[in-house]
Phi, psi and omega in degrees: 000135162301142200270144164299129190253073162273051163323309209280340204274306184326289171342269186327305193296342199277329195284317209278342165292305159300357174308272148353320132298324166297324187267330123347302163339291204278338157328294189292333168287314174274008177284319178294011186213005195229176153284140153093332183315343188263294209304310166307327185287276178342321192281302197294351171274339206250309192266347187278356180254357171267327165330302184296329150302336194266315198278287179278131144319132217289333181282325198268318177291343222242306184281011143243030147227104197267026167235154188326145156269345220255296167304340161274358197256340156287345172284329186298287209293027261191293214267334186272321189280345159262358160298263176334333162283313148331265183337311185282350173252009169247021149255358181257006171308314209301000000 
């Protein structure tokens, strides 16, 4: 079988991931004094790496991330409940 020649889809994606990361950046920043800013920054961080997935073997994305996903997705679920415990003993301090 012919190997597929998507030189042009590689390209394009190498450029619309830094698009996309840069713009996920500034999402999340300007998001920190506003609603909504992480959650969009995310989806948008989210959609430039199933790009990169869609595009690239599944070996070439893994070395250009070289950490577990499995371990940033425990730290996430993580992270709201002792937030939210904070939050609950510096409202029954009051």
């Amino acid at each position: 079988m012919k190997k597929p020649n998507d030189i042009i889809l590689k390209g394009v994606t190498k450029i619309a991931v830094v698009i996309l990361f840069t713009f996920a950046i500034s999402l999340f920043f300007s998001g920190h004094h506003n609603t909504g800013g992480g959650f969009i920054a995310g989806l948008t961080i989210a959609s430039a790496i199933t790009l990169l997935f869609l595009t690239h073997d599944l070996d070439r994305v893994r070395a250009y991330f070289p950490f577990d996903f499995k371990v940033i997705k425990a730290v996430g679920v993580l992270i709201p409940p002792v937030h939210l415990k904070k939050i609950i003993k510096k409202e029954s301090d009051k």
